[in-house]
C-alpha positions as CSV (number, residue, x, y, z in Angstrom):
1,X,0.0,0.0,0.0
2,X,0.8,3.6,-1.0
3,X,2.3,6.5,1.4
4,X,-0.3,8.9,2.5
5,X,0.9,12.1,1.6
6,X,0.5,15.0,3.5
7,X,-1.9,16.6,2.0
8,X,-4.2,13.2,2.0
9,X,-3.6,13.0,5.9
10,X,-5.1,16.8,5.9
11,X,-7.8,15.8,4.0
12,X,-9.1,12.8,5.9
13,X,-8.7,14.9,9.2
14,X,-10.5,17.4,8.1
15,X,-13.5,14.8,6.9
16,X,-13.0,11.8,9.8
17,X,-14.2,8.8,8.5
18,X,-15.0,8.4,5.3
19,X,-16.6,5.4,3.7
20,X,-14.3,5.0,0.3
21,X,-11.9,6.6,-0.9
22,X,-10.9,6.9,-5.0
23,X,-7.7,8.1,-6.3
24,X,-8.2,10.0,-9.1
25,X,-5.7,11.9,-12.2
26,X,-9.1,14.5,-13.1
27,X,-10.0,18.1,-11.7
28,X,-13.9,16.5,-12.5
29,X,-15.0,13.4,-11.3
30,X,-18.6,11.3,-11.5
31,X,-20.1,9.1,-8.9
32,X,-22.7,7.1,-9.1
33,X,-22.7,5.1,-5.6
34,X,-21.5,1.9,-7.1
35,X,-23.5,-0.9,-9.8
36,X,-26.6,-2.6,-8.1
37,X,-29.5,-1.7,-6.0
38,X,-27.0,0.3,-3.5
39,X,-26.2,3.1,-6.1
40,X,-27.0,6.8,-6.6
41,X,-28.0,8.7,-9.6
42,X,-24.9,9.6,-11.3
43,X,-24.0,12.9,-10.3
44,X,-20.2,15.3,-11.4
45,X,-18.2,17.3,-9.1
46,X,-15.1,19.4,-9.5
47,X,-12.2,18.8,-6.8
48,X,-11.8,22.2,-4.4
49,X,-9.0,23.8,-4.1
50,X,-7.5,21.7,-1.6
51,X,-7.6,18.8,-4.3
52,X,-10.5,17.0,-3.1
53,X,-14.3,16.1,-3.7
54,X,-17.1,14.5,-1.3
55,X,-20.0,12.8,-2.7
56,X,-23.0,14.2,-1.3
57,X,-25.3,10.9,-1.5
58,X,-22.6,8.3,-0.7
59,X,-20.2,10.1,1.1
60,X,-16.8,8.1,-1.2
61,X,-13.9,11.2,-0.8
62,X,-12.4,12.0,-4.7
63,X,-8.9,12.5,-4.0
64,X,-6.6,13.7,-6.9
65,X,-3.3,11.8,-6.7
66,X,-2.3,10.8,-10.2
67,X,0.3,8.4,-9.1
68,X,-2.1,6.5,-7.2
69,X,-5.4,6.7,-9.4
70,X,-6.0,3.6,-11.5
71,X,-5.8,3.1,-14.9
C-alpha cells in the first residue's frame, strides 16, 4: 500500500471517516454510488482547491493523486 501524503492526511482529518476513498488523475470526477441496488444517480463534481471532492449521497472522498489513481 501507497504512502499517505501530507496533503491526503489533511484531507481525511479534516472529513473523519469516510466510507471509500478513490484516487483519481481529473479536476472533474462522477459518482454514481456503485452498480446494483446500492447506487445513486450519477451525479459530477469538481475537486476544491484543496484537491479533493465528497460525494453528497454516498459520502466516497475523490482524491486527486495521479500516481495513485487507476488506470
Amino acid at each position: 500500500m501507497a504512502e499517505i501524503t501530507a496533503n491526503e492526511e489533511k484531507i481525511l482529518a479534516k472529513l473523519g471517516d469516510v466510507p471509500e476513498i478513490t484516487y483519481v488523475k481529473e479536476a472533474r470526477v462522477a459518482c454514481n454510488g456503485g452498480d446494483g441496488p446500492l447506487g445513486h444517480p450519477k451525479v459530477y463534481y469538481s475537486l476544491n482547491d484543496e484537491g479533493y471532492a465528497e460525494c453528497g449521497y454516498c459520502d466516497r472522498v475523490f482524491i486527486y493523486a495521479p500516481e495513485k489513481a487507476a488506470s
